[in-house]
C-alpha positions in Angstrom: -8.8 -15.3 7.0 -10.5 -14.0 4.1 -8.1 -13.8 1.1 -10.3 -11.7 -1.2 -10.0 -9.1 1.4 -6.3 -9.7 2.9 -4.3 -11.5 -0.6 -3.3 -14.2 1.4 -4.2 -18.0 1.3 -1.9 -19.9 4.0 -3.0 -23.2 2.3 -4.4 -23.5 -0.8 -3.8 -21.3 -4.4 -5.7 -18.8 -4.7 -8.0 -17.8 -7.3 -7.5 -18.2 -10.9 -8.2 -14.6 -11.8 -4.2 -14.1 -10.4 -1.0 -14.8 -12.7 0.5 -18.2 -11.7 4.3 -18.0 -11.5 5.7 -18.0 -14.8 8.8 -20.8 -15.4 11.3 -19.1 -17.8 13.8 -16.4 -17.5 11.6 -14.7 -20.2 8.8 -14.6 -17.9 10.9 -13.9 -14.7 11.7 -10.6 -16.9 8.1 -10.1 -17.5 7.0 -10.6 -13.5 9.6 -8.0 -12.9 8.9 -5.4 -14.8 5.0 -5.9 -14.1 5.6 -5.4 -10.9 7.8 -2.7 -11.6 10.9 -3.9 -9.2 14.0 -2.0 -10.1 15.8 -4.4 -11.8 17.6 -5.6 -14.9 15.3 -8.5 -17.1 18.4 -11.0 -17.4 20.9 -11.4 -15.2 20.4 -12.5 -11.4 23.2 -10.5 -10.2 22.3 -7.5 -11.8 19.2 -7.2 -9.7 20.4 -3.8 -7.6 18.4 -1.4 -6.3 18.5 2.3 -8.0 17.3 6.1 -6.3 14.6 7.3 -6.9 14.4 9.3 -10.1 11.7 11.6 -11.5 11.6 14.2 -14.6 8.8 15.6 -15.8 8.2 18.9 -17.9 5.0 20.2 -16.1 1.9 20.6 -18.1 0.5 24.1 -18.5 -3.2 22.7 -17.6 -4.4 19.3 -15.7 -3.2 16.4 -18.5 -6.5 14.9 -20.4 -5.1 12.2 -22.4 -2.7 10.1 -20.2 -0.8 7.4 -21.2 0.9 4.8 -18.1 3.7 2.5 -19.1 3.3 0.7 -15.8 0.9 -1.0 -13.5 1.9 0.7 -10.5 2.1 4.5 -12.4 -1.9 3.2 -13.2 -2.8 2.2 -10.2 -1.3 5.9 -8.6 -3.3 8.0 -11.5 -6.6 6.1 -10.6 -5.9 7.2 -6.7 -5.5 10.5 -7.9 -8.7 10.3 -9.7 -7.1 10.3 -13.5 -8.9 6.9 -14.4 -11.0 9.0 -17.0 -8.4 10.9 -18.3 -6.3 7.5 -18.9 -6.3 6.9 -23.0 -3.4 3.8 -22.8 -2.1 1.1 -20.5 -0.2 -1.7 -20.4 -1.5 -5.6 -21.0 0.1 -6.1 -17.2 -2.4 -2.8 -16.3 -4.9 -5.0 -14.1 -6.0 -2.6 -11.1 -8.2 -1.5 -11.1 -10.8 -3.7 -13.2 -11.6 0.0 -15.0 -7.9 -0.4 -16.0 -8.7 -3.6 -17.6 -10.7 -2.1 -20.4 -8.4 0.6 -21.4 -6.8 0.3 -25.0 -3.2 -0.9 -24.5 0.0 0.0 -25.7 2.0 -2.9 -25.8 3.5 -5.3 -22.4 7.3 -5.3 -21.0 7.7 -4.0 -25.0 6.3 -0.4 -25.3 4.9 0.2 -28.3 5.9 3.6 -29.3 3.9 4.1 -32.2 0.9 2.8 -30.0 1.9 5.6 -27.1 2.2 8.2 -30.2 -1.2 7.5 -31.8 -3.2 8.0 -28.6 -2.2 11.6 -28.6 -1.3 12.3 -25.2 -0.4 15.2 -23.2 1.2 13.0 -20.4 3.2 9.8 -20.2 4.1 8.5 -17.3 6.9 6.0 -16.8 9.6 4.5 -15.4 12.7 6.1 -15.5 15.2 3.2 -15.5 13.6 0.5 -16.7 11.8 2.6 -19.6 14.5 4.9 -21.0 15.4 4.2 -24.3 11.3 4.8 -24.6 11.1 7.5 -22.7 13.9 9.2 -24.8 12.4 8.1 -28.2 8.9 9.6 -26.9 10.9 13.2 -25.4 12.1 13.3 -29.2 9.2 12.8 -30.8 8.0 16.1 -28.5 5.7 14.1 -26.2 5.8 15.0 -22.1 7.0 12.2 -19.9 6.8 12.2 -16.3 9.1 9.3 -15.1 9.7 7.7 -11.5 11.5 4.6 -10.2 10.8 4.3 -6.4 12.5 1.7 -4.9 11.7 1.9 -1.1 8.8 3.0 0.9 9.5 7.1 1.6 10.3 6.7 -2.7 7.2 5.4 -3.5 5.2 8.4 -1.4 7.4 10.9 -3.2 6.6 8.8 -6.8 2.9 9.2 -5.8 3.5 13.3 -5.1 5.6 13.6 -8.6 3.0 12.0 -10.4 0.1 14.1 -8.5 1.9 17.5 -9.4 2.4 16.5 -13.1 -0.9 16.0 -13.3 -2.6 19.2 -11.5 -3.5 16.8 -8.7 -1.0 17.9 -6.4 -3.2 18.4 -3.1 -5.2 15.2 -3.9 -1.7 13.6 -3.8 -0.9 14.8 -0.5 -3.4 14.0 1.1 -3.0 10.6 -0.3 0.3 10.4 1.0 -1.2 11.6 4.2 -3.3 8.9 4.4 -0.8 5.8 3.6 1.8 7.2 5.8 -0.4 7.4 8.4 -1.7 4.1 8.3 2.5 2.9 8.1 2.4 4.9 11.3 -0.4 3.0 12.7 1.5 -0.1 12.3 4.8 1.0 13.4 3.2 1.7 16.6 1.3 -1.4 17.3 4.4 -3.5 16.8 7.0 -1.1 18.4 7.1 -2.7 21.7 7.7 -5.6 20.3 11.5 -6.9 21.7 13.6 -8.5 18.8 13.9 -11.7 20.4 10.0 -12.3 19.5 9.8 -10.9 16.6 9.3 -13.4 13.3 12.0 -14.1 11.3 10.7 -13.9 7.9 11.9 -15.1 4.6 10.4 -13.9 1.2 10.6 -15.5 -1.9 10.4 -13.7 -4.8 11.6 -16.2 -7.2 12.1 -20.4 -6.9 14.7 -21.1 -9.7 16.7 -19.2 -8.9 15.7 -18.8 -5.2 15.6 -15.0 -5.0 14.7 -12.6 -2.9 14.7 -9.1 -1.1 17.2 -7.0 0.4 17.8 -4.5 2.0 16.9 -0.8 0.6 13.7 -2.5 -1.5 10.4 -1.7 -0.6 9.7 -5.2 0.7 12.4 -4.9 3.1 10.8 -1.9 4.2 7.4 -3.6 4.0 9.2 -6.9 6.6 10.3 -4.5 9.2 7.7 -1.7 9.5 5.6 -4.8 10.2 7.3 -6.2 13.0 9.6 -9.1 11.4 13.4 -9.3 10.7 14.3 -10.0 7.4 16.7 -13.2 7.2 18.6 -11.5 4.3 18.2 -7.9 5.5 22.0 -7.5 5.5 22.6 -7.9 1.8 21.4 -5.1 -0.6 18.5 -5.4 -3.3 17.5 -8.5 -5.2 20.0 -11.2 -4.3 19.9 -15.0 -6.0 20.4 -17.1 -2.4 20.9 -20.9 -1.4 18.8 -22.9 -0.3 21.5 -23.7 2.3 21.4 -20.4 3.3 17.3 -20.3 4.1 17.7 -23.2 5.7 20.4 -22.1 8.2 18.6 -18.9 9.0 15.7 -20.9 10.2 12.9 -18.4 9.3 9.5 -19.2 11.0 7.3 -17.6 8.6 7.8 -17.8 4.7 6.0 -15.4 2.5 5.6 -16.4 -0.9 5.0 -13.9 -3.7 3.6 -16.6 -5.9 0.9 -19.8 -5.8 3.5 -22.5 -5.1 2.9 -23.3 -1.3 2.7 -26.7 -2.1 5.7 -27.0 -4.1 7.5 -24.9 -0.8 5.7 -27.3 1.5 7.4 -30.5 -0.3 10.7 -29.5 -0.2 12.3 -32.1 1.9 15.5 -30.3 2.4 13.8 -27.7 4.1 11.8 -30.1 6.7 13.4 -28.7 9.6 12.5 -24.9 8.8 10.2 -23.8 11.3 8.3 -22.0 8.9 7.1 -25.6 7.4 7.0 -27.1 10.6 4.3 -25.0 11.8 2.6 -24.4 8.4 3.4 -20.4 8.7 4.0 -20.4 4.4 1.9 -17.7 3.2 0.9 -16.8 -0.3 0.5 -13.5 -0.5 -0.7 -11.9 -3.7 2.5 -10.3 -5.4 0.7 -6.9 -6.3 0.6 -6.0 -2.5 4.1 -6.7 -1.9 6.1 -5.9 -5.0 4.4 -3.3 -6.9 5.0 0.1 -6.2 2.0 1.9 -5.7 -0.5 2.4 -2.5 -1.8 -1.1 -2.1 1.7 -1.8 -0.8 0.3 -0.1 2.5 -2.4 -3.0 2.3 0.8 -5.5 2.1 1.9 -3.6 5.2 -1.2 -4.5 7.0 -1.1 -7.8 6.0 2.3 -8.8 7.0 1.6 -7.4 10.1 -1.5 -9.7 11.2 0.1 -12.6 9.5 3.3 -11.3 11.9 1.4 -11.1 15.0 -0.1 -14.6 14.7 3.6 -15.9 14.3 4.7 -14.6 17.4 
């Protein structure tokens, strides 16, 4: 399986180039909000998921000094062909490389004096997690398009509210087109797939504390559109679970949204999960799973082959 192609290395860490799991709450609040989850920075409990919300004042021309506040909001404006027009970006802006060499504006802390000095005609945001910015930059007479997708359909109508703000409304369909049709593809291929054989999946988010998704996230949507049944599908959003509770669930494949297989393989509580029994733990790089932007469509993909081979 080829990782730089798929994300996923079953047994060793992949390469260097991606973030390592941070250890503190500090940088649990800075994974978060890179991967733009919609979620408070502190508090476990707090972790719920929120509708999708979107304002923008729509330009009188196409935008040509853009300003994104978040790695997925960069990602979407390079599909739609903006990467030029892009004048600021976050330090957790990392995709594309292009994105790499644009002149930031600050990390989980917007800089608004940053944002104001680049001029632009068009910020885009996100709307929970960004609004005491995105207020201070509405007063100081700036235009903010803002979205907070939270599930699959929210992420396709995030990519269609950023491609109208930005005169790239048919180039937005038509990417929207394209992703949902390659959901459909999947969909289909696992359809006939009875219950009974279908992989029963945990995903860890976070180790300490052991969190996870939910239902009405994205990954949850990502989990069953590719043929598994989320162990903790019942409960809603981000929950903080027990190890207990894993264990009793007896999932037979573990995804892992960080490098820490090994750490997961050496837990000798869980030495009865199926999962480690048969070595189905999968590091999976955290950009296809928990940011919400197109390549979650690749994440799709992914958990669907890694799926199939479980069953």
């Amino acid at each position: 399986m080829e990782c730089a192609r798929t994300g996923v290395a079953p047994a060793t860490p992949a390469a260097a180039s991606t973030p390592t799991r941070p250890a503190t709450p500090a940088a649990l609040a800075l994974l978060l909000l890179t991967c733009l989850m919609a979620a408070a920075v502190l508090a476990p409990a707090s972790f719920a998921a929120s509708a999708l919300a979107a304002e923008a004042t729509s330009p009188s021309e196409t935008p040509q000094r853009i300003v994104s506040l978040a790695p997925s909001n960069t990602e979407i404006l390079f599909n739609l062909g903006l990467g030029p027009s892009i004048v600021g970006v976050t330090t957790a802006c990392d995709y594309p490389a292009e994105a790499s060499s644009i002149d930031k504006i600050g990390d989980y802390n917007i800089n608004v004096e940053a944002v104001v000095a680049k001029q632009p005609d068009l910020v885009v945001a996100v709307s929970d997690l960004q609004a005491q910015v995105i207020d201070k930059l509405r007063e100081l007479g700036l235009n903010v398009v803002a979205v907070n997708p939270t599930t699959i359909p929210e992420v396709f109508d995030a990519i269609q509210t950023i491609g109208d703000a930005t005169g790239r409304s048919a180039a937005a369909r038509e990417l929207v087109a394209e992703l949902e049709a390659r959901m459909a593809a999947v969909k289909e291929r696992v359809a006939a797939t009875p219950e009974s054989a279908r992989p029963r999946v945990f995903v860890e988010i976070w180790n300490d504390p052991l969190m996870t998704a939910g239902h009405g996230t994205f990954v949850d949507d990502l989990v069953r559109a590719a043929g598994g049944i989320n162990i903790f599908g019942s409960v809603s959003g981000w929950p903080q679970v027990s190890h207990e509770s894993v264990i009793t669930a007896r999932p037979n494949v573990v995804i892992l949204t960080s490098y820490n297989r090994d750490e997961v393989m050496a837990r000798s509580h869980w030495r009865t999960v199926p999962a480690l029994v048969t070595g189905q733990v999968y590091e999976v790089l955290p950009d296809l799973l928990v940011r919400p932007g197109p390549r979650l469509i690749d994440g799709l993909e992914l958990l669907a082959q890694l799926f199939s081979e479980a069953r």
